[in-house]
C-alpha positions in Angstrom: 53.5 -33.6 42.1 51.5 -36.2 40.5 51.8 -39.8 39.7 52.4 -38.7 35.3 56.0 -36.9 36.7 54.2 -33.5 35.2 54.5 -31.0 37.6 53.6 -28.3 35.7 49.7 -29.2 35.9 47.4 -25.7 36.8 44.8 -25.5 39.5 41.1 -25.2 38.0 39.3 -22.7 39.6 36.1 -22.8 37.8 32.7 -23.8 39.5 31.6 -27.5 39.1 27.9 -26.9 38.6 27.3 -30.3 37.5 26.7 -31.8 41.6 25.0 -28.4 42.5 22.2 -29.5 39.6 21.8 -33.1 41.1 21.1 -31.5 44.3 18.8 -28.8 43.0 17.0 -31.7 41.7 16.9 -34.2 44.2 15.1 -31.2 46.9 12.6 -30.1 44.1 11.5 -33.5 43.8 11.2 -33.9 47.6 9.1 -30.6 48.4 7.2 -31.9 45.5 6.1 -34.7 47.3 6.3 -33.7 50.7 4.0 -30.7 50.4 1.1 -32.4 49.6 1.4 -34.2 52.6 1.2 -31.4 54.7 -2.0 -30.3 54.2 -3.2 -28.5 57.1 -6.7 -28.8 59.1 -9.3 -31.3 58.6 -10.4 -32.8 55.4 -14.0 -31.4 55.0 -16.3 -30.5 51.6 -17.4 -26.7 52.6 -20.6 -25.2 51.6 -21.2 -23.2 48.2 -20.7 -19.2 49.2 -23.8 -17.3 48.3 -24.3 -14.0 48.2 -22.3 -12.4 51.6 -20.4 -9.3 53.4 -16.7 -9.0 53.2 -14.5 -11.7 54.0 -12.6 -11.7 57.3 -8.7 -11.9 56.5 -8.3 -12.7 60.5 -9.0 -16.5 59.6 -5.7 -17.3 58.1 -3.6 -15.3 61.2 -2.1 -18.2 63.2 -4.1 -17.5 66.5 -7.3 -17.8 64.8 -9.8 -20.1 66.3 -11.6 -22.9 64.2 -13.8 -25.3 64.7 -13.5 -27.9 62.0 -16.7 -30.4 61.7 -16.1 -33.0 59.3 -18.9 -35.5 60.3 -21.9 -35.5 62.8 -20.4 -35.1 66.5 -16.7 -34.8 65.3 -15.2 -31.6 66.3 -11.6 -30.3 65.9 -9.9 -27.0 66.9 -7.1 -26.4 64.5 -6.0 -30.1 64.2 -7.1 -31.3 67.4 -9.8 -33.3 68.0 -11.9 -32.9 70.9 -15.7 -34.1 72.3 -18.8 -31.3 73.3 -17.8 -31.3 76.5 -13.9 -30.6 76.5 -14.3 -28.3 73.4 -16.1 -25.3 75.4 -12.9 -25.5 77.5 -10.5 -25.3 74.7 -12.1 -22.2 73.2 -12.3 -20.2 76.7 -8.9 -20.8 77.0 -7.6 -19.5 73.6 -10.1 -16.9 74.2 -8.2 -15.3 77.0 -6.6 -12.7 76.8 -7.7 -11.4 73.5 -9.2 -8.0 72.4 -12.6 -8.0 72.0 -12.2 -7.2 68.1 -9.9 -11.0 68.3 -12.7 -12.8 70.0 -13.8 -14.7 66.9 -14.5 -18.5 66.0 -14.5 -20.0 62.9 -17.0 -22.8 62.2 -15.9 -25.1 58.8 -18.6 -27.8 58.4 -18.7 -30.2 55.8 -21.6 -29.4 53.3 -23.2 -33.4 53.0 -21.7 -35.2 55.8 -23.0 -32.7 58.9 -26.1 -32.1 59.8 -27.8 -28.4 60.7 -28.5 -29.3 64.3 -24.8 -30.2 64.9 -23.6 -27.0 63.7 -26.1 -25.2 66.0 -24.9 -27.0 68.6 -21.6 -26.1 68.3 -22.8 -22.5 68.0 -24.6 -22.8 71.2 -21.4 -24.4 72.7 -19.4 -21.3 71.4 -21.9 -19.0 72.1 -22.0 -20.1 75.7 -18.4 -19.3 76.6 -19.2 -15.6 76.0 -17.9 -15.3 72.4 -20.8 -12.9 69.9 -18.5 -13.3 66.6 -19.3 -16.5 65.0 -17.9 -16.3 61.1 -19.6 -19.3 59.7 -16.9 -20.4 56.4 -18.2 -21.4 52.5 -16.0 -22.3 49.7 -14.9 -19.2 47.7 -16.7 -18.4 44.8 -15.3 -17.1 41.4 -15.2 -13.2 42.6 -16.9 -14.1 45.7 -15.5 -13.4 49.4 -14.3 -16.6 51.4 -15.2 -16.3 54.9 -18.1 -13.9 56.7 -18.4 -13.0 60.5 -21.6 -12.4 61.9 -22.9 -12.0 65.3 -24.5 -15.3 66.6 -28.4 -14.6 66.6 -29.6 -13.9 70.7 
């Protein structure tokens, strides 16, 4: 049936994988260079881990709380930024509802950027919304845990 007056030409039924390749290629290169981009949290330099208890796996669940300090008075929860006085108001309200056991904040600070009295403050703030597990985070060490909970000091 074609334009040659053959019409004896076959059907090919094997698999072009020539296209499939391209394409294979073309999304490897994009989530390449998308995933850096989708870093998640705030950029902050956390604090060497000394010696400390287990680390808490609870951080990376998805209804963790954590409070991300990257500078002096700058505080985030998750990705969100928020002031002193609106961020005791945030963590109350993820708070409700949860098991005592799941009534834990995370504090990330950065290690040169933040001072100590900004960190306590954010303690107190945290501390002040009836929350007693405070897991304070440090860069994981070679063999070294990642994150510790403690009760907040009384």
């Amino acid at each position: 049936m074609g334009m040659g007056g053959n019409s004896n030409e076959e059907y090919n039924s094997e698999i072009n994988v020539t296209p499939m390749v391209d394409i294979m290629l073309v999304l490897l290169i994009i989530f390449m260079i998308v995933t850096p981009l989708i870093q998640q949290g705030v950029v902050r330099q956390l604090p060497d881990n000394m010696l400390s208890p287990d680390p808490d796996d609870y951080i990376t669940k998805e209804d963790a709380v954590v409070v991300s300090i990257p500078d002096n008075d700058v505080f985030y929860i998750g990705k969100e930024k928020y002031s002193k006085e609106l961020m005791g108001d945030k963590i109350k309200k993820l708070m409700e509802g949860k098991t005592p056991d799941k009534r834990i904040v995370y504090i990330k600070s950065d290690r040169d950027s933040v001072s100590y009295g900004t960190v306590v403050e954010a303690i107190n703030i945290i501390r002040k919304q009836d929350i007693d597990k405070i897991g304070l985070v440090a860069d994981k060490r070679k063999g070294g845990p990642a994150a510790t909970t403690q009760p907040a000091p009384q």
